[in-house]
TORLUMKOL-490219 format. One record per residue (C-alpha): residue in one letter; x, y, z. Coordinates in Angstrom, 2 decimals. Example, Ala and Ser with C-alpha at 12.3 -4.5 7.8 and 13.67 -1.06 7.14 Angstrom:
<atoms>
+------+---------+---------+---------+
: code :       u :       v :       w :
+------+---------+---------+---------+
:    a :   12.30 :   -4.50 :    7.80 :
:    s :   13.67 :   -1.06 :    7.14 :
+------+---------+---------+---------+
</atoms>
This chain:
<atoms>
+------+---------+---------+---------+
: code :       u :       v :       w :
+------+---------+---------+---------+
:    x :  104.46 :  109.95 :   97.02 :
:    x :  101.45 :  110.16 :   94.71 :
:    x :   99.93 :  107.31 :   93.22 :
:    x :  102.68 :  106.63 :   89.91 :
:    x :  102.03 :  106.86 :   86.55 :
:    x :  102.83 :  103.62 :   85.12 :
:    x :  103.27 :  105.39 :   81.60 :
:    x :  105.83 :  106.51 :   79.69 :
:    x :  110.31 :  106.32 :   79.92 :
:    x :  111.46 :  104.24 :   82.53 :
:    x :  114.73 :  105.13 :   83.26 :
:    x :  117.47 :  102.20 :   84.83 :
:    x :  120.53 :  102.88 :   86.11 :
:    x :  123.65 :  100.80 :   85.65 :
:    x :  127.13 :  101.04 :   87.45 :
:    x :  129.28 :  100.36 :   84.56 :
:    x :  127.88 :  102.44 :   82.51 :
:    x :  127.60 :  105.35 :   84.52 :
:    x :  130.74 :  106.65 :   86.67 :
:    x :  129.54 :  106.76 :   90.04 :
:    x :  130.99 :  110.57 :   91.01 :
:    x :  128.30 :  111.59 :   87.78 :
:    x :  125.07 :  109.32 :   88.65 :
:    x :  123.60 :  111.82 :   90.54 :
:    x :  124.14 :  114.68 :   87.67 :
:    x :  123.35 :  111.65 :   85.15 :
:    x :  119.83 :  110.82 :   86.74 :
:    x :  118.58 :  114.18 :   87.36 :
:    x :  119.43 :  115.61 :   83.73 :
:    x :  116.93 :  112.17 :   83.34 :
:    x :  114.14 :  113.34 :   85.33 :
:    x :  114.22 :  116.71 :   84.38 :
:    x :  114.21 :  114.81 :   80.36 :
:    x :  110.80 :  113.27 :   81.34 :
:    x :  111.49 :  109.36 :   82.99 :
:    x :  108.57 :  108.82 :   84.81 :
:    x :  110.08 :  106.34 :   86.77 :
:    x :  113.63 :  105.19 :   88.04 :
:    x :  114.88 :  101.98 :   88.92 :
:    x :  118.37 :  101.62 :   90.71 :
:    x :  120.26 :   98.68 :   89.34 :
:    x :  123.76 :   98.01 :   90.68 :
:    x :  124.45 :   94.20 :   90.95 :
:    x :  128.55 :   94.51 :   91.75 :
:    x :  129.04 :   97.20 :   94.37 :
:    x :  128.68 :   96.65 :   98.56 :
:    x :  125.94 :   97.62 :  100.66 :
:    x :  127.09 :  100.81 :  101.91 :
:    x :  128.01 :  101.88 :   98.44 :
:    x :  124.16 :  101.11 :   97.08 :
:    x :  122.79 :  102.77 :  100.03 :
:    x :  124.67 :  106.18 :   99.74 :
:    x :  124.03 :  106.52 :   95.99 :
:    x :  120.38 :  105.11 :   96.20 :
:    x :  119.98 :  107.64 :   99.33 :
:    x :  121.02 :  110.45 :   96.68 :
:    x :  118.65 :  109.24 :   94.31 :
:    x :  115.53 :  109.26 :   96.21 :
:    x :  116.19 :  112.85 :   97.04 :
:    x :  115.90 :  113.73 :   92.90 :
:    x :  113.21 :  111.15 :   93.11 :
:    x :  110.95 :  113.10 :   95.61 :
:    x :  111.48 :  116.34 :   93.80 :
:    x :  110.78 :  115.38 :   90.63 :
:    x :  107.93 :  113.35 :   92.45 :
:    x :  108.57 :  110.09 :   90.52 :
:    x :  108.77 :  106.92 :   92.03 :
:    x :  112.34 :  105.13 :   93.26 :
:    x :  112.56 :  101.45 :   92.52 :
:    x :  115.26 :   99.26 :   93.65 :
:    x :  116.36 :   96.22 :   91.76 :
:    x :  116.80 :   93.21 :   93.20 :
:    x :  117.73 :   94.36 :   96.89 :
:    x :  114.46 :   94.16 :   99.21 :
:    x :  116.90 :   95.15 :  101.87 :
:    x :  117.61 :   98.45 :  100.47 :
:    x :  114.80 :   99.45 :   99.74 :
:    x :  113.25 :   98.66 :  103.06 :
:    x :  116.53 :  100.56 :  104.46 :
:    x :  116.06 :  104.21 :  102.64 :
:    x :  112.28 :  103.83 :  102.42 :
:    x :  112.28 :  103.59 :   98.52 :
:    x :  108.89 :  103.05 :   96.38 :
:    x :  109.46 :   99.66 :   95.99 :
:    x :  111.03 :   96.60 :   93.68 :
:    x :  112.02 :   94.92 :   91.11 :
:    x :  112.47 :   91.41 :   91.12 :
:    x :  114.19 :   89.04 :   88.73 :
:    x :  113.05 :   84.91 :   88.54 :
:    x :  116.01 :   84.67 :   91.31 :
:    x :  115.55 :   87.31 :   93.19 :
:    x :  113.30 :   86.98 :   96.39 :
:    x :  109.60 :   85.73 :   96.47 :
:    x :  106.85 :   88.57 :   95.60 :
:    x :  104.81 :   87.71 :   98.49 :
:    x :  108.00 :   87.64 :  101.16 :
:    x :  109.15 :   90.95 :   99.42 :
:    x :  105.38 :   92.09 :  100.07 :
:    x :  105.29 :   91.41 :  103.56 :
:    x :  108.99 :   93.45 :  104.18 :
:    x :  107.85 :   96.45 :  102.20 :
:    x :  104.50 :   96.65 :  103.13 :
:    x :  100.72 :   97.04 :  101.00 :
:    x :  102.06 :  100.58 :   99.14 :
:    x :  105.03 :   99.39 :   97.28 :
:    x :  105.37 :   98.90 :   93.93 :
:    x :  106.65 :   95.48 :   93.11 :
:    x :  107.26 :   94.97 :   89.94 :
:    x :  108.19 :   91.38 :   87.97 :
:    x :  110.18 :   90.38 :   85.19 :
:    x :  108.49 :   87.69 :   83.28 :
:    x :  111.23 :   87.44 :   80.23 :
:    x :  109.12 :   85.78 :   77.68 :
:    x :  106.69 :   83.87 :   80.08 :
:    x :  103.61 :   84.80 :   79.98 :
:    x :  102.01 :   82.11 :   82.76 :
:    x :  104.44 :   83.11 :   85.15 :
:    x :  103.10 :   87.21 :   84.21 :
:    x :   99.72 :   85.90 :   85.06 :
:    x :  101.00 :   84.39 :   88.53 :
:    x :  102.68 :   87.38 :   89.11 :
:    x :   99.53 :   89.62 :   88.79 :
:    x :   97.40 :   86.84 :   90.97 :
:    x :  100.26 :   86.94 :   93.39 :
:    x :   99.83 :   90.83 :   93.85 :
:    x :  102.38 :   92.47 :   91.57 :
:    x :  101.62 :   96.43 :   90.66 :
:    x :  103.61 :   95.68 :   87.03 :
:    x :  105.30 :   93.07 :   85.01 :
:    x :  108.47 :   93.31 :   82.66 :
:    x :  108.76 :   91.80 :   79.48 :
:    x :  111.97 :   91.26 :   77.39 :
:    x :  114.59 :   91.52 :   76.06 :
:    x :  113.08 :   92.77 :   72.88 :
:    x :  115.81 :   93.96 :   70.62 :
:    x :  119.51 :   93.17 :   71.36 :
:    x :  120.72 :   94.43 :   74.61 :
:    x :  124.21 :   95.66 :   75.27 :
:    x :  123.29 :   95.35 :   79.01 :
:    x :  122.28 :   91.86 :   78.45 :
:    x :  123.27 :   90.63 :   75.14 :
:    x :  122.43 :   86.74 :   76.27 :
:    x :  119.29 :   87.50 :   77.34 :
:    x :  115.84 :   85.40 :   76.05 :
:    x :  114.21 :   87.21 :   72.92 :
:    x :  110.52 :   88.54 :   73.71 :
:    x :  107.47 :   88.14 :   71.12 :
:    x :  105.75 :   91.87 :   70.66 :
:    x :  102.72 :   89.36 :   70.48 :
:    x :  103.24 :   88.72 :   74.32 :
:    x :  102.64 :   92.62 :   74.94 :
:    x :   99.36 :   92.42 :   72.67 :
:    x :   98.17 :   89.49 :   74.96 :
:    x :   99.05 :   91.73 :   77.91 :
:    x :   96.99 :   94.19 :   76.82 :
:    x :   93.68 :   91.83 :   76.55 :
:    x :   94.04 :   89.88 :   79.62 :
:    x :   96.00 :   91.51 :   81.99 :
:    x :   94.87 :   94.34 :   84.36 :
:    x :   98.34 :   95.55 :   85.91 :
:    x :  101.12 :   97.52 :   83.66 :
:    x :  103.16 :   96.02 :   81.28 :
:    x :  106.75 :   97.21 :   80.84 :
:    x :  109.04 :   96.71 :   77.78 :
:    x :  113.08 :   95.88 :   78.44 :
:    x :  115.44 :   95.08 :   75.71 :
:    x :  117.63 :   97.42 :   73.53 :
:    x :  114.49 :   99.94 :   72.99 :
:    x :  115.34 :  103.05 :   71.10 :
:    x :  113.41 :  105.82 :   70.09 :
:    x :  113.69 :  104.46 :   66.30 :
:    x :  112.21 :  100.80 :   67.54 :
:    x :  109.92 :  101.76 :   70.44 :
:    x :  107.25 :  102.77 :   69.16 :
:    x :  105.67 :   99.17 :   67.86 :
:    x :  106.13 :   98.11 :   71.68 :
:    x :  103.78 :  100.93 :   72.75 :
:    x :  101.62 :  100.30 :   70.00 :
:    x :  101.09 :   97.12 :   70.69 :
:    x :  100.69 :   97.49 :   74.44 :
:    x :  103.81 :   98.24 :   76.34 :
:    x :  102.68 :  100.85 :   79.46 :
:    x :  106.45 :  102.10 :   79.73 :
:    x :  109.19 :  101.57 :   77.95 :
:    x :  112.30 :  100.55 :   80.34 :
:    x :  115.62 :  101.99 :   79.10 :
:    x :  119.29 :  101.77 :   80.11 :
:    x :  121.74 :  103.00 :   77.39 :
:    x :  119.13 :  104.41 :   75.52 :
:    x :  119.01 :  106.84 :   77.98 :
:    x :  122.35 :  106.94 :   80.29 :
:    x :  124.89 :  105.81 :   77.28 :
:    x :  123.45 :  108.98 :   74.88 :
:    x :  125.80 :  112.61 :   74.88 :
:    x :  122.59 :  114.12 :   75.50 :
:    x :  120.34 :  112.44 :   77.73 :
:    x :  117.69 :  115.20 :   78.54 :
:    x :  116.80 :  115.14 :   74.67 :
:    x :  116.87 :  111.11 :   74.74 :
:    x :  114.36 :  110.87 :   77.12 :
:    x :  112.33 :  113.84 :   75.38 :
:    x :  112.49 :  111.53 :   72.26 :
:    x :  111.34 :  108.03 :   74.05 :
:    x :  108.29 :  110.06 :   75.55 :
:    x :  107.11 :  111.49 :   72.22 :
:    x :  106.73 :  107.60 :   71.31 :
:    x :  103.84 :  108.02 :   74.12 :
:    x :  102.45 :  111.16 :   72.45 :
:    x :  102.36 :  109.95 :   69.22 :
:    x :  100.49 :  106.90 :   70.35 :
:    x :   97.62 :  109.47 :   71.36 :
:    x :   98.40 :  108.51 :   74.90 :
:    x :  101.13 :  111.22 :   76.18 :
:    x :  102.22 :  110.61 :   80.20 :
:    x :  101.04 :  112.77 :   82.41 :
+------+---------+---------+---------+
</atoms>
């Protein structure tokens, strides 16, 4: 795996939005629309399940040569050799998850609307932090609302990526990378669209427009 580009669509996954016998078709038709990253989010089925799908996964991953996170499950992605995590404020330590996966994964943090515990994160060794939820969320409707002001203060004082989560569209997106959002983290923006090659074509342009196109 080369080193990522932290820049540009990052696709998530999500098992109920996405029938499991068409995630592989789903994600690819993603990849080949431009994500520049993938995260693998499944929070209801068992461990044999997750590990057959997130085995398919990193296949399309290493073709398209874009990184494979898994959310939540350090486990997992220690068990198919993934590119690393993403970890919620419940989810297990950064520096425990560090020691599993080893110095070359990417471990990334959500920080909701926190920015102090963004800063720890980045002390603590994270390669990326998450803000959001931005807009409302169908995924997460009760989530806590983020400030585009926290991505602007990202942008000044901190030194890893910053990713925006949170009912992002193409129509909406664009302020976030504007202001300072690295990627732009997706779920049915990209999976719950009829066309979802041309989806992720439109959240990149936001990228190209902003003078700063992914790579």
């Amino acid at each position: 795996m080369n080193q990522p580009v932290f820049r540009g669509l990052y696709a998530i996954t999500d098992n109920h939005l996405i029938p499991p016998e068409s995630m592989l078709m789903q994600v690819e038709k993603a990849l080949t629309g431009g994500a520049r990253m993938l995260q693998y989010r499944d929070k209801s089925s068992d461990f044999q399940v997750k590990k057959m799908q997130a085995e398919g996964l990193l296949k399309l991953c290493r073709k398209a040569a874009i990184p494979l996170i898994i959310n939540d499950d350090v486990e997992l992605a220690q068990c198919i050799g993934a590119d690393g995590v993403h970890l919620g404020r419940e989810d297990p330590q950064l520096e425990s998850s560090r020691h599993i996966l080893g110095p070359k994964a990417i471990i990334g943090i959500s920080c909701y609307n926190d920015f102090e515990l963004a800063l720890r994160a980045e002390q603590s060794g994270a390669n990326y932090v998450a803000f959001g939820r931005f807009f409302a969320s169908t995924t997460k409707p009760r989530a806590v609302a983020a400030s585009i002001d926290l991505l602007r203060r990202a942008r000044r004082e901190l030194k890893i990526p910053t990713v925006a989560i949170g009912g992002i569209t193409p129509e909406n997106g664009g302020a976030l990378v504007a202001a300072g959002a690295d990627m732009l983290a997706v779920i049915h923006g990209v999976f719950g669209q009829p066309d979802i090659r041309t989806a992720c074509a439109r959240f990149n342009r936001l990228f190209s427009d902003s003078g700063d196109a992914p790579l």
